[in-house]
MDTraj code that builds the backbone (N, CA, C; nanometers):
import mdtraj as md
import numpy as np

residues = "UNK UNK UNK UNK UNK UNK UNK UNK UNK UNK UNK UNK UNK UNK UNK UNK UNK UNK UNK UNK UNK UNK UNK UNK UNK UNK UNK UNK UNK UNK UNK UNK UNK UNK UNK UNK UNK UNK UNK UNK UNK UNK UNK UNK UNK UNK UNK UNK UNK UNK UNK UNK UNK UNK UNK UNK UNK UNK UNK UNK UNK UNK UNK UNK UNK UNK UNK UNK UNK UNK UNK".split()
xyz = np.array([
    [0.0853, -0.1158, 0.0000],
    [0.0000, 0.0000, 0.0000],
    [0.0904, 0.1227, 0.0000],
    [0.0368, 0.2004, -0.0931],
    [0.1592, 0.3515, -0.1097],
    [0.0471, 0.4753, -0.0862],
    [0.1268, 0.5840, 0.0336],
    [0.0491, 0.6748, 0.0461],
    [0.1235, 0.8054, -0.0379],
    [0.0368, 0.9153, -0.0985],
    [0.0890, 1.0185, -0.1190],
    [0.0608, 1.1652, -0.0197],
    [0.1555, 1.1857, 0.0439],
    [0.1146, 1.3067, 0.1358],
    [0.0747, 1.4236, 0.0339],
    [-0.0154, 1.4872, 0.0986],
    [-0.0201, 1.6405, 0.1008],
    [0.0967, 1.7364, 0.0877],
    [0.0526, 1.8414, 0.0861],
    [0.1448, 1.9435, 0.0926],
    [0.1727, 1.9905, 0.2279],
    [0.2981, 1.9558, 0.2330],
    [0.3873, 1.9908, 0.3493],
    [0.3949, 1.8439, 0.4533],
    [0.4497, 1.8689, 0.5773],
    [0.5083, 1.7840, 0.5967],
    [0.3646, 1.7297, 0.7123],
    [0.4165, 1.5658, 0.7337],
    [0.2902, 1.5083, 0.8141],
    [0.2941, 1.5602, 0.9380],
    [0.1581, 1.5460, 1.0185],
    [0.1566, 1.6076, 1.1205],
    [0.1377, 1.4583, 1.2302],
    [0.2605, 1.3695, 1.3048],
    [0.2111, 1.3042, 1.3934],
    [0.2273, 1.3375, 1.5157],
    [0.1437, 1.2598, 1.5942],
    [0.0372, 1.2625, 1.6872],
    [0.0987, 1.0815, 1.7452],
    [0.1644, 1.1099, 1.9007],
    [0.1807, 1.0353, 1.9358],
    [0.0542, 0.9274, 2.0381],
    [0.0381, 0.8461, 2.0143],
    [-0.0649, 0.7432, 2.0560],
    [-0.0809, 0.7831, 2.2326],
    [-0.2187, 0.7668, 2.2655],
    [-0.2420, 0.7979, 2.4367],
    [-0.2216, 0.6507, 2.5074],
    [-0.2205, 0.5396, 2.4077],
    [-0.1816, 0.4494, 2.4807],
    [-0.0370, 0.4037, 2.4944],
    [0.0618, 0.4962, 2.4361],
    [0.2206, 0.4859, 2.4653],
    [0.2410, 0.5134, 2.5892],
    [0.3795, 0.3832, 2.6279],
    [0.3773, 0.4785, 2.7894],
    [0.4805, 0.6088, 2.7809],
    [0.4716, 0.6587, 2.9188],
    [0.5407, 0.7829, 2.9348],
    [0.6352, 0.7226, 2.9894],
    [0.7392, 0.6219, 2.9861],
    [0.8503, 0.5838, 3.0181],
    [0.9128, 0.6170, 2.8793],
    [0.9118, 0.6337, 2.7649],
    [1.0024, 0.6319, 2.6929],
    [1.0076, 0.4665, 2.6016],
    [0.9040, 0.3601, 2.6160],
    [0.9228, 0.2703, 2.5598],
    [0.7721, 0.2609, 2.4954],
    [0.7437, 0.1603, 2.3850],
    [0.6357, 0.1240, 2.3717],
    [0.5910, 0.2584, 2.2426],
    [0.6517, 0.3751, 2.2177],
    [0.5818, 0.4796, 2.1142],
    [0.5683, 0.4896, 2.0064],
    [0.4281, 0.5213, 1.9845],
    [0.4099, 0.4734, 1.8786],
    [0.3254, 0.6333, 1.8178],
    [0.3341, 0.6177, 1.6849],
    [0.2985, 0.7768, 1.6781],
    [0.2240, 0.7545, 1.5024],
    [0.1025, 0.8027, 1.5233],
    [0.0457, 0.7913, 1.3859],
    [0.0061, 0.9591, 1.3194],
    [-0.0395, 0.9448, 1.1640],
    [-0.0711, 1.0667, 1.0980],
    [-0.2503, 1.0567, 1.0774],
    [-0.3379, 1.1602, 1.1721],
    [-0.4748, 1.1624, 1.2058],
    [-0.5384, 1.2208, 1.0315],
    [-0.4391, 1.3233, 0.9996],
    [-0.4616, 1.4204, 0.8639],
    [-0.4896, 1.3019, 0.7408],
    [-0.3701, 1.2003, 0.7432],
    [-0.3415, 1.1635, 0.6529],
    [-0.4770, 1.0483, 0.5903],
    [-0.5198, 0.9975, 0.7468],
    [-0.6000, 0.8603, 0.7340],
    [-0.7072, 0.9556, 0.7262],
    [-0.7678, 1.1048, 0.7787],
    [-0.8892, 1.1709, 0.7390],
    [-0.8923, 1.1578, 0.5611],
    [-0.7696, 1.1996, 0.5145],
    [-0.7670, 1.2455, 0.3826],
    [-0.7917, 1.1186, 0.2646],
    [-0.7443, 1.0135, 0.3159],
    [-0.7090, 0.9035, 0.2243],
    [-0.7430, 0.7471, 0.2962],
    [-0.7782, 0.8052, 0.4337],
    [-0.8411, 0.6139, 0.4674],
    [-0.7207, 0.5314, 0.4525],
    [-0.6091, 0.6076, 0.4944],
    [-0.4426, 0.5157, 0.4703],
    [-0.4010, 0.5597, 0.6580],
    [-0.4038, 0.4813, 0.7232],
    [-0.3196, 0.5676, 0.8758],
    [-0.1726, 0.5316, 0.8472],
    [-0.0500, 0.5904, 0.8447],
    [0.0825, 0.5673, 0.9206],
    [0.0673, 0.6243, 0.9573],
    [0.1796, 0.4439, 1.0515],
    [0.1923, 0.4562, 1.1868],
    [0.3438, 0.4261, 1.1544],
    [0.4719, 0.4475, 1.2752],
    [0.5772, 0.4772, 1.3195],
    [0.6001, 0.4861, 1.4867],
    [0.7264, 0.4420, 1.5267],
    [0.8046, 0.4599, 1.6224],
    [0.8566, 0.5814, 1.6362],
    [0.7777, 0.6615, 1.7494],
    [0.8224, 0.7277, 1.7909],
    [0.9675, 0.7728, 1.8308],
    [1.0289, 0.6184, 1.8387],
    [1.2108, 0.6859, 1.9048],
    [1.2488, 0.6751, 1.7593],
    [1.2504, 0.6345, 1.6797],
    [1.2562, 0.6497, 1.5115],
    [1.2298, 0.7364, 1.4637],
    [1.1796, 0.8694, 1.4445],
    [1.0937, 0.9307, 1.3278],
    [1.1599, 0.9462, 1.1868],
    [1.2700, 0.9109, 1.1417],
    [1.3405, 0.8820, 1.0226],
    [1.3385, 0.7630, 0.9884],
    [1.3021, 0.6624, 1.1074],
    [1.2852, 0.5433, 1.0502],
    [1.1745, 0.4831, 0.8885],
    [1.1042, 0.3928, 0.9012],
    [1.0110, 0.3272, 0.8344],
    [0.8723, 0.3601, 0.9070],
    [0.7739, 0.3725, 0.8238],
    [0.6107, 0.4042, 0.8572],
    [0.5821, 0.2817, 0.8248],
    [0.4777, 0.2032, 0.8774],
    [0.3719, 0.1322, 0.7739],
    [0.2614, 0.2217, 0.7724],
    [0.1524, 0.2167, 0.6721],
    [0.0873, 0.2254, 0.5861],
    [-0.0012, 0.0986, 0.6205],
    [-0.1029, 0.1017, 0.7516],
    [-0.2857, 0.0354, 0.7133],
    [-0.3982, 0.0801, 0.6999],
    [-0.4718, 0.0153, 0.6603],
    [-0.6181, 0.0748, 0.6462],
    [-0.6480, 0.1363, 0.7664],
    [-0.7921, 0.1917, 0.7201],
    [-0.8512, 0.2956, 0.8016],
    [-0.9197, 0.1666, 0.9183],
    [-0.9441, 0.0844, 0.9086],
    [-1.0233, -0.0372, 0.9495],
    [-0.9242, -0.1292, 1.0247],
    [-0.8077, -0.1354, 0.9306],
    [-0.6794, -0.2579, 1.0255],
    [-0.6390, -0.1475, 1.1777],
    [-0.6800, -0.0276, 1.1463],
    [-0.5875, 0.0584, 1.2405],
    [-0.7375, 0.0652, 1.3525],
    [-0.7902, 0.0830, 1.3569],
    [-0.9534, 0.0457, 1.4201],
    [-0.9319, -0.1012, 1.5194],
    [-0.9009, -0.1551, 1.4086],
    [-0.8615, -0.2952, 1.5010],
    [-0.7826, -0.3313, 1.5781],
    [-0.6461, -0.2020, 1.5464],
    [-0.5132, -0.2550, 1.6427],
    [-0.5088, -0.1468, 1.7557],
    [-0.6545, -0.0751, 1.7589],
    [-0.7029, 0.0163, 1.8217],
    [-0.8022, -0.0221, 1.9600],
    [-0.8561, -0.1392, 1.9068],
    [-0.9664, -0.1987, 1.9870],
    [-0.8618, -0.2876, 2.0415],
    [-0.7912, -0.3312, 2.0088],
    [-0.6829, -0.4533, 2.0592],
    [-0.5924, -0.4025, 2.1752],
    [-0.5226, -0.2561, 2.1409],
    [-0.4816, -0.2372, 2.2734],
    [-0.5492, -0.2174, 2.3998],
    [-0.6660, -0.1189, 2.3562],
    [-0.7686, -0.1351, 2.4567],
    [-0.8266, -0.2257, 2.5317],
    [-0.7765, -0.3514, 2.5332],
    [-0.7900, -0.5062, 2.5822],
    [-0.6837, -0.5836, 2.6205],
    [-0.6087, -0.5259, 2.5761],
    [-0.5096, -0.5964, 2.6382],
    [-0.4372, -0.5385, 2.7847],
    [-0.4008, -0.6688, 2.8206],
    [-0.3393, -0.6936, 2.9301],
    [-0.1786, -0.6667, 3.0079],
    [-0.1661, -0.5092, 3.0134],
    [-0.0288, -0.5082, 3.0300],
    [0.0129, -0.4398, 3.1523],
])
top = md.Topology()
chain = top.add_chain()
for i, resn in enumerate(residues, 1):
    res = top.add_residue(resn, chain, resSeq=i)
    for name in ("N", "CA", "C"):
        top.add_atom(name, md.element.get_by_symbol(name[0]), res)
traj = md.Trajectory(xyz[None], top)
């Protein structure tokens, strides 16, 4: 799946379920998945790293999933 940004640069938005220790961050683009139904997502201690690129629906799901889980 290939996204094309907008003009100018993405705006992320680090996840409320990252902890505030510094591990676990995870940081997605809210603009991007409004615009195109595409969310990247990325590591926060990365931001030059690699994004993936899921649906508006897979990201829903890995949404409901943390919210259940057990940590």
């Amino acid at each position: 799946m290939s996204i094309t940004p907008g003009p100018g640069p993405m705006r992320w938005v680090k996840s409320t379920y990252s902890g505030g220790d510094g591990g676990q961050c995870i940081e997605w683009a809210p603009a991007m998945a409004a615009t195109t139904r595409v969310v990247p997502i990325r590591d926060s201690k990365r931001p030059a790293g690699p994004s993936l690129a899921v649906s508006a629906e897979a990201f829903a799901g890995l949404v409901a999933m943390a919210r259940t889980a057990d940590v």
